[in-house]
NUKOL-949381 format. One record per residue (C-alpha): chain; x, y, z; residue number from 1. Coordinates in Angstrom, 1 decimal. Example, Ala and Ser with C-alpha at 12.3 -4.5 7.8 and 13.67 -1.06 7.14 Angstrom:
[pt 'A' [12.3 -4.5 7.8] 1]
[pt 'A' [13.7 -1.1 7.1] 2]
//
This chain:
[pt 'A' [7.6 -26.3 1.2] 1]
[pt 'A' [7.1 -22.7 0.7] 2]
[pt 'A' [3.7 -21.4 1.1] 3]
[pt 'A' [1.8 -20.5 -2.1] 4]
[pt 'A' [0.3 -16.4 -2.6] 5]
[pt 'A' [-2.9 -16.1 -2.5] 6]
[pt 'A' [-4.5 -13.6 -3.9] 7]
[pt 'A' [-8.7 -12.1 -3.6] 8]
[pt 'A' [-9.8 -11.0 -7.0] 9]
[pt 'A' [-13.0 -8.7 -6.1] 10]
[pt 'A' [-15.2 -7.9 -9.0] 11]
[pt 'A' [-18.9 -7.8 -9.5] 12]
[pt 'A' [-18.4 -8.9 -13.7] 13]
[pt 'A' [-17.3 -12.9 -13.8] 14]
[pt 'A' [-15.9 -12.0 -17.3] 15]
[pt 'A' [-13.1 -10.0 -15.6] 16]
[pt 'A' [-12.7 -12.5 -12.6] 17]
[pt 'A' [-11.9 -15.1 -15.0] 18]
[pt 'A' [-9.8 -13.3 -17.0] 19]
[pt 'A' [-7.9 -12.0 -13.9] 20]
[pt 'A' [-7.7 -15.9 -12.5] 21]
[pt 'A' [-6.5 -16.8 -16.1] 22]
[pt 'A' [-4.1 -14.3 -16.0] 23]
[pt 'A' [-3.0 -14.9 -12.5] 24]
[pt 'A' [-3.0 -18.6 -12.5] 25]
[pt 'A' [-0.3 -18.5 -15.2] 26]
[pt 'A' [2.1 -16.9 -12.3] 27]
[pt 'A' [1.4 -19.6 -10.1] 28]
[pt 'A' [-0.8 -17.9 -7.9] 29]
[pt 'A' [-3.8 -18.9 -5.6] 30]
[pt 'A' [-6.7 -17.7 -6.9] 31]
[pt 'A' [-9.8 -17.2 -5.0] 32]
[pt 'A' [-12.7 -14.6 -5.7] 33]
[pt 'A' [-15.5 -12.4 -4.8] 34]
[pt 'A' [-18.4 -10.8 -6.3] 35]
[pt 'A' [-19.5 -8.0 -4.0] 36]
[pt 'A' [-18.0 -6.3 -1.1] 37]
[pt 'A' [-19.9 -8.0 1.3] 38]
[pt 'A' [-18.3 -11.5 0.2] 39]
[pt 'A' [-15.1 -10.0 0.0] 40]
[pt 'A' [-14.7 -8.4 3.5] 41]
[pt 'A' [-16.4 -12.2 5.0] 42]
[pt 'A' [-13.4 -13.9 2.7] 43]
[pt 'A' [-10.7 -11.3 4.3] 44]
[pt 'A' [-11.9 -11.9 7.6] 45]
[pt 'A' [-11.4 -15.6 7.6] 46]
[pt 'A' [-8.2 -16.1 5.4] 47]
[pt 'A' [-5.3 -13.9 5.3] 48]
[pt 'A' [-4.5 -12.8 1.7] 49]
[pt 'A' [-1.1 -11.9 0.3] 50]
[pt 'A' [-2.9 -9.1 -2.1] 51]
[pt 'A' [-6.4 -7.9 -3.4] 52]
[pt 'A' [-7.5 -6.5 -6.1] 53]
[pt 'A' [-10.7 -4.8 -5.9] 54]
[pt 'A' [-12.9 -3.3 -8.5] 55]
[pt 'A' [-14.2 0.3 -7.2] 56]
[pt 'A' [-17.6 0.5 -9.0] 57]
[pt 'A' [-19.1 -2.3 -7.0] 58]
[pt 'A' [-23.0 -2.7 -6.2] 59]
[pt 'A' [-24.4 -2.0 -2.9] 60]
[pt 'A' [-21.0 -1.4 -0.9] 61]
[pt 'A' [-18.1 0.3 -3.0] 62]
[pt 'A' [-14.8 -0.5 -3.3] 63]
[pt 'A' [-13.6 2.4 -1.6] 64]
[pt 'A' [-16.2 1.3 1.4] 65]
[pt 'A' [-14.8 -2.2 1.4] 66]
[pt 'A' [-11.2 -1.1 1.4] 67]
[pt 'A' [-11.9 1.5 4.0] 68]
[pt 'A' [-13.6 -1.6 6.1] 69]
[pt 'A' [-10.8 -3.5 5.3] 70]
[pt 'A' [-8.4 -1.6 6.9] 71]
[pt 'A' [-9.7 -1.2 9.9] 72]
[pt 'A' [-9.0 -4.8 10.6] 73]
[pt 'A' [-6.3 -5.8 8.2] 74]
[pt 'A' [-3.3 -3.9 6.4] 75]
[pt 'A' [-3.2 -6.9 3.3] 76]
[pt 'A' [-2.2 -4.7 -0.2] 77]
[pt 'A' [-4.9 -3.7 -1.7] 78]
[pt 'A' [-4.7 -2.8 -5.8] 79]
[pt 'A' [-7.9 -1.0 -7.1] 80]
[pt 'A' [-9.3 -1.4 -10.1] 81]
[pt 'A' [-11.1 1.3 -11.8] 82]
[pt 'A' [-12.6 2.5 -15.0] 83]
[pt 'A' [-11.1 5.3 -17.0] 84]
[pt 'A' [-12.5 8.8 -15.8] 85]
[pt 'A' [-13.0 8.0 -12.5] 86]
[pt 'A' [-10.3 10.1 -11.1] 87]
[pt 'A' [-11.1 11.5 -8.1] 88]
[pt 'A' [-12.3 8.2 -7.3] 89]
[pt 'A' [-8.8 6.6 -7.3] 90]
[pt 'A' [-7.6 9.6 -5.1] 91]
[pt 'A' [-10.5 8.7 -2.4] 92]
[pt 'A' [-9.4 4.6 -2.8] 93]
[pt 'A' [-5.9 6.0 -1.5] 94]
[pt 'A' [-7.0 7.7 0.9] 95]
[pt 'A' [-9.3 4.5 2.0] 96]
[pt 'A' [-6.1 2.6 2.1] 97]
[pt 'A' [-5.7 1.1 -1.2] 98]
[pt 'A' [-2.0 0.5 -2.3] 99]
[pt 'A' [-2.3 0.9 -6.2] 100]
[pt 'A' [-4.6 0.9 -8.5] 101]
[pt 'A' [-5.0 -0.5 -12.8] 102]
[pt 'A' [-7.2 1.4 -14.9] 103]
[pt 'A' [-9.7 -0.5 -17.0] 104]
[pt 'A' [-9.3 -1.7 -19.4] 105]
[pt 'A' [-6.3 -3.3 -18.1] 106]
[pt 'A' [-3.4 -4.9 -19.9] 107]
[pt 'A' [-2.3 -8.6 -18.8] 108]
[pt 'A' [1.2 -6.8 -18.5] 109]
[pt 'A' [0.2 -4.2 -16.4] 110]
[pt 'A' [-1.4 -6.4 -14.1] 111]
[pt 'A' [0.8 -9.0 -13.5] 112]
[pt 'A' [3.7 -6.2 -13.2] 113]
[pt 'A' [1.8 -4.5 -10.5] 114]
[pt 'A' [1.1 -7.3 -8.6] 115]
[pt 'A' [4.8 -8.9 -8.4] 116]
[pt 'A' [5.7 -5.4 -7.7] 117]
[pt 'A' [3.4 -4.8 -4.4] 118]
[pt 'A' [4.4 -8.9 -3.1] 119]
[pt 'A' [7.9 -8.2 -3.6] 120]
[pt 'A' [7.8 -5.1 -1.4] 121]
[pt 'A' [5.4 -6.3 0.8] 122]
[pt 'A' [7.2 -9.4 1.5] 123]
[pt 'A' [10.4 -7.8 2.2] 124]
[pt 'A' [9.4 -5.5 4.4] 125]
[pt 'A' [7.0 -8.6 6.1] 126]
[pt 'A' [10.3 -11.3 6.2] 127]
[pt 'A' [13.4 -8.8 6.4] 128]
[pt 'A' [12.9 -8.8 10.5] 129]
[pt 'A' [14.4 -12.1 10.6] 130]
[pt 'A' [17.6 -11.0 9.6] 131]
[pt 'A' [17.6 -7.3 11.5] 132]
[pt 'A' [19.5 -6.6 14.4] 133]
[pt 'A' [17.5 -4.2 17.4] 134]
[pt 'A' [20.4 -2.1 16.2] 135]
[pt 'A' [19.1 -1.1 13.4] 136]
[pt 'A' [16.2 1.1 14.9] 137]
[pt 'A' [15.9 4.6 13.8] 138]
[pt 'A' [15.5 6.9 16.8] 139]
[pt 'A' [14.5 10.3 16.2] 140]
[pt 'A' [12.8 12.6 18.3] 141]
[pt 'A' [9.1 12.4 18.0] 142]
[pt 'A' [9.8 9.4 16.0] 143]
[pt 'A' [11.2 5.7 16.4] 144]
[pt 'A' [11.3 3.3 14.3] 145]
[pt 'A' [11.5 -0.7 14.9] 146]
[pt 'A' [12.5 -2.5 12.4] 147]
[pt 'A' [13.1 -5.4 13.8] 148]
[pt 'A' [9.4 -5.3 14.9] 149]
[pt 'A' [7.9 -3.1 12.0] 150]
[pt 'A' [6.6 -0.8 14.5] 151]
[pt 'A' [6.5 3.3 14.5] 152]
[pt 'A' [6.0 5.0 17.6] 153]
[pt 'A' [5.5 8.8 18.0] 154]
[pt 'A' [5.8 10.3 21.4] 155]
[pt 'A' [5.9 6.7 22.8] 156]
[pt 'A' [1.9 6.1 21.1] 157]
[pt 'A' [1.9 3.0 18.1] 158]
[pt 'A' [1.1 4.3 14.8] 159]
[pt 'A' [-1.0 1.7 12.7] 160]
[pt 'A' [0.2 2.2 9.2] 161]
[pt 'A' [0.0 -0.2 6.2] 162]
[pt 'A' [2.4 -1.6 4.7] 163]
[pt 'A' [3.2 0.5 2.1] 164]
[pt 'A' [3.0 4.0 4.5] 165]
[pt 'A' [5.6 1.9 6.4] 166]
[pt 'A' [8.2 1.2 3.6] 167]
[pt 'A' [7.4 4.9 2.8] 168]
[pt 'A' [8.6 6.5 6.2] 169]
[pt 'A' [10.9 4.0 6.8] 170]
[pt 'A' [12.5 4.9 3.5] 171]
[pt 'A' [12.7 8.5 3.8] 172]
[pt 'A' [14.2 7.7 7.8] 173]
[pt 'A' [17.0 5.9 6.1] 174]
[pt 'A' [18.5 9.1 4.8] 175]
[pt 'A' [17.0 11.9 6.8] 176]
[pt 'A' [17.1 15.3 5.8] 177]
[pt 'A' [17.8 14.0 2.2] 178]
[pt 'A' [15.4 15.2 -0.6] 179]
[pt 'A' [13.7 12.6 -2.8] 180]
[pt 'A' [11.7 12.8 -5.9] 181]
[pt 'A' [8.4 11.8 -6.7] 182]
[pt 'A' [9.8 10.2 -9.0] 183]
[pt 'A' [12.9 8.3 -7.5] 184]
[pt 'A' [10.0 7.4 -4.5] 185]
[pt 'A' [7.9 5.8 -7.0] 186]
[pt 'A' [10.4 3.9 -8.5] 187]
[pt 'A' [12.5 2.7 -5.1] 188]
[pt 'A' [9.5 2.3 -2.4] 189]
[pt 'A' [6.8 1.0 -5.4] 190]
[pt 'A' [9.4 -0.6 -8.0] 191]
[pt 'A' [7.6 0.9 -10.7] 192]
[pt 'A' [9.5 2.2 -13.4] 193]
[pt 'A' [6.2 2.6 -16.0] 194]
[pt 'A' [3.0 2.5 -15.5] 195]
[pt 'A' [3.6 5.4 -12.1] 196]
[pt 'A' [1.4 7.5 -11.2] 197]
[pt 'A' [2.5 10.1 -9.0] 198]
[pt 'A' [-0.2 11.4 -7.4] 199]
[pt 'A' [0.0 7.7 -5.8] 200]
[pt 'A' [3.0 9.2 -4.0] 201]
[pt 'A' [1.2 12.6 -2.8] 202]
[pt 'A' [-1.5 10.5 -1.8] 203]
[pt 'A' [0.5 8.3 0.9] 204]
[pt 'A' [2.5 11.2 2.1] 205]
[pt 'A' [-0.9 12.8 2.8] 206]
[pt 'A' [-2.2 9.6 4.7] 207]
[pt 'A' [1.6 9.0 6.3] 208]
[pt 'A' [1.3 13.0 7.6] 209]
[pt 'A' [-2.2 12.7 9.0] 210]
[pt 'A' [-1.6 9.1 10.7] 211]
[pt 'A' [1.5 10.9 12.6] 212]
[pt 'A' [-0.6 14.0 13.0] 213]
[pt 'A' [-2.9 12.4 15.2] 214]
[pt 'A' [-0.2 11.2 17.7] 215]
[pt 'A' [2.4 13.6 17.3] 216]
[pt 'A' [2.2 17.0 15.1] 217]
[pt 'A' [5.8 17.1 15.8] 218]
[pt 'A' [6.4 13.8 14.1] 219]
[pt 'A' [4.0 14.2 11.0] 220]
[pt 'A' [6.2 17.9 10.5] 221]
[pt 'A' [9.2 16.1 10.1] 222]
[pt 'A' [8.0 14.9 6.4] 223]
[pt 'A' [8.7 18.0 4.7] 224]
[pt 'A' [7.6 18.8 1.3] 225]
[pt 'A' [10.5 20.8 -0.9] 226]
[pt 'A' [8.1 22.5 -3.5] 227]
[pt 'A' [9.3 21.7 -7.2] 228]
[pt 'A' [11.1 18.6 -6.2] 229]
[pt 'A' [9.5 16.2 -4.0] 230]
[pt 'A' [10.0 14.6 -0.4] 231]
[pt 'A' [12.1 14.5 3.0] 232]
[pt 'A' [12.4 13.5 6.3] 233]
[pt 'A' [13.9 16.4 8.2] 234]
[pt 'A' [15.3 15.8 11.5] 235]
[pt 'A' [14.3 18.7 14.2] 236]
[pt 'A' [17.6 20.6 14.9] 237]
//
């Protein structure tokens, strides 16, 4: 029997956490929630989730503080939500770790879209070692890349990333020194087609580059940035 998603709604207004469940529930989702960040991070400790969403204006602890907590002990997809205007904000949940983010208010549409969107990927990248060979590793120097395990190594040190830094890197590695879009990066590693934002992809590059940074500055320079255009990996000649 396959094993149901479950998903942590995190928001400090019941309105929007039943409307959210509603929403959800319809999908054939697992719905359990949270109303502050202090619940949430005890819930995320004890079960694992397949996605969160959580609100960023919170009381007491933030979003962007729970997400950040979060991370340091689990890489579950996170999807923010946030009011309009609160820019910067959304930049700073990024850089926390959040995956995505839905503006409030939210349409049911958007939602739902977002959230297949991140559990598709996510659960690719999660199940698509049981069918790949050790031969598919990406060896670069500075850089390897397991597949098989879902592991990064620069200069032989692990590299914690999330999962979505992961499909990221591991994207651009499939076709090195090939230039990507922001656009064809949003649409390939996020499946979004509408609804993109991309900013979201500056912001992971950012993350991906200083993650690498602090292991190998040789590594995070292989991710080079081809102004006008968008993204590659570039292997060292």
């Amino acid at each position: 029997m396959e094993k149901q998603t479950m998903i942590l709604v995190v928001d400090d207004e019941e309105r929007i956490r039943r409307l959210l469940r509603m929403y959800l529930e319809k999908e054939g989702y697992l719905i359990e929630e949270a109303q502050d960040g202090e619940e949430a991070l005890q819930k995320a400790g004890q079960r694992d989730y397949d996605l969160i969403l959580l609100d960023l204006m919170l009381p007491g602890m933030d979003g962007i503080e729970v997400c950040s907590r979060l991370r340091q002990f689990k890489s579950t997809p996170v999807i923010m939500l946030t009011a309009k205007g609160e820019e910067s904000n959304r930049v700073q949940g990024f850089e926390a770790g959040a995956d995505d983010y839905v503006v409030k208010p939210f349409s049911p549409r958007e939602v739902i879209y977002r959230v297949k969107a991140i559990l598709r990927r996510s659960s690719a990248t999660a199940y698509l070692s049981r069918e790949v060979a050790s031969s598919n590793n990406i060896v670069f120097p500075h850089l390897v890349i397991e597949h098989d395990a879902h592991r990064v190594t620069a200069e032989g040190k692990e590299v914690a990333l999330t999962p979505k830094e992961y499909e990221l890197l591991h994207y651009l590695a499939v076709s090195p020194d090939k230039v990507f879009s922001r656009e064809d990066l949003l649409k390939d590693v996020w499946n979004y087609e509408f609804f993109g934002d991309l900013r979201t992809v500056d912001t992971h590059v950012k993350r991906l580059r200083e993650k690498l940074n602090r292991v190998s500055p040789e590594a995070a320079a292989m991710i080079t940035t081809v102004w006008g255009v968008g993204y590659k990996l570039e292997v060292p000649k």
